[in-house]
N, C-alpha and C positions, 0 to 999 in steps of 0.2 A: 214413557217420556213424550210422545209426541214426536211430530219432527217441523220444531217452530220456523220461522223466518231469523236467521242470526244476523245474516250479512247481506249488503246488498252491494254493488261497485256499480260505474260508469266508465264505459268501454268506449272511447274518442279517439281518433286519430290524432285529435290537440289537445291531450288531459294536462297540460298547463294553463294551456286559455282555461277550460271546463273550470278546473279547480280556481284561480284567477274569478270567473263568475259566479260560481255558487259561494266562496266566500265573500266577494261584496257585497251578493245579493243575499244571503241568510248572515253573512257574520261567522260560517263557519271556521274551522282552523284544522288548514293542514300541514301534514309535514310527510318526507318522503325518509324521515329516521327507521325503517323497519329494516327488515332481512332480503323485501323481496324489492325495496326501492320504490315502488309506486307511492302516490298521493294518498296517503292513510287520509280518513276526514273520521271529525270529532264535530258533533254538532251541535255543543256545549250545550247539551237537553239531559238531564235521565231519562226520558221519556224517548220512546221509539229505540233505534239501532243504529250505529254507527255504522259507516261503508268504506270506501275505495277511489278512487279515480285510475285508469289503466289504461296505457298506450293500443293502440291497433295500428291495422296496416294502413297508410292510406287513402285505400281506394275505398275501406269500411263505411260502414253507414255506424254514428252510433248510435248505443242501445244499455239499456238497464237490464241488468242482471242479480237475481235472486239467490239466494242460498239457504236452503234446509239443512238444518243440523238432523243428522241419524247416528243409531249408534254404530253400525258397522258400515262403511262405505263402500268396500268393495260389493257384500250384500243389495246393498242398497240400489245400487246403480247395475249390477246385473237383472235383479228384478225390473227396472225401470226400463233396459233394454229386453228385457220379456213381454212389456209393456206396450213397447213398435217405438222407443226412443232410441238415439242413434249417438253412441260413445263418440263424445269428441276428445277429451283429457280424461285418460283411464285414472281408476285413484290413484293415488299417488301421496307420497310424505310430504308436507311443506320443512322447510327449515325452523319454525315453531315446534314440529311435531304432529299437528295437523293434518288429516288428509281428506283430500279434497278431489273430487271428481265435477266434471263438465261434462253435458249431455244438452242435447236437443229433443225434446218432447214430439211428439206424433205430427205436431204443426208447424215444426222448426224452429219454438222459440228456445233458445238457450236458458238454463239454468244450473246452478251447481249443491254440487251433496258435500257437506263439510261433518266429521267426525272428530269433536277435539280428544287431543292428546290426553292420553292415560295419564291420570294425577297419582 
């Protein structure tokens, strides 16, 4: 299978303003109607991936974040910390069904392992 790019979010301390600019400035459209509440974004393209917008603390700096689909996550991210990467959000179920792990890579950049739910 691979393990493609699926998802991508934006991590701001102001993901209103965020979401507010990147739909004036591409036209996108979002809404915060899902399970987990954040700024779903729809980039009215087929083309490319749809992402996120997501609150942080603060004092954050923000930053883009990636997601690999794999097929087992807990696997996946064990491996990655074999790797010299550093478990920030162990896998874990999303309320879709989902699951989804956060890790920092040997350089400290954040990215995350998503495994969709069993059909």
């Amino acid at each position: 299978m691979g393990s493609p790019v699926v998802r991508w979010q934006i991590i701001t301390p102001r993901p209103k303003a965020a979401a507010d600019f990147y739909r004036q400035l591409f036209d996108w459209e979002t809404t915060r109607d899902n399970m987990l509440g954040y700024e779903a974004v729809d980039t009215g393209s087929e083309a490319g991936i749809h992402g996120g917008i997501w609150p942080a603390p603060p004092q954050a700096q923000p930053f883009v974040q990636l997601f690999m689909e794999v097929d087992d996550c807990a696997a996946a991210a064990a491996r990655a910390v074999g790797l010299g990467a550093k478990m920030l959000i162990p896998p874990q179920q999303l309320p879709d069904g989902d699951t989804m792990a956060i890790l920092h890579d040997p350089d400290g950049m954040s990215f995350g392992l998503v495994a969709s739910r069993p059909v």
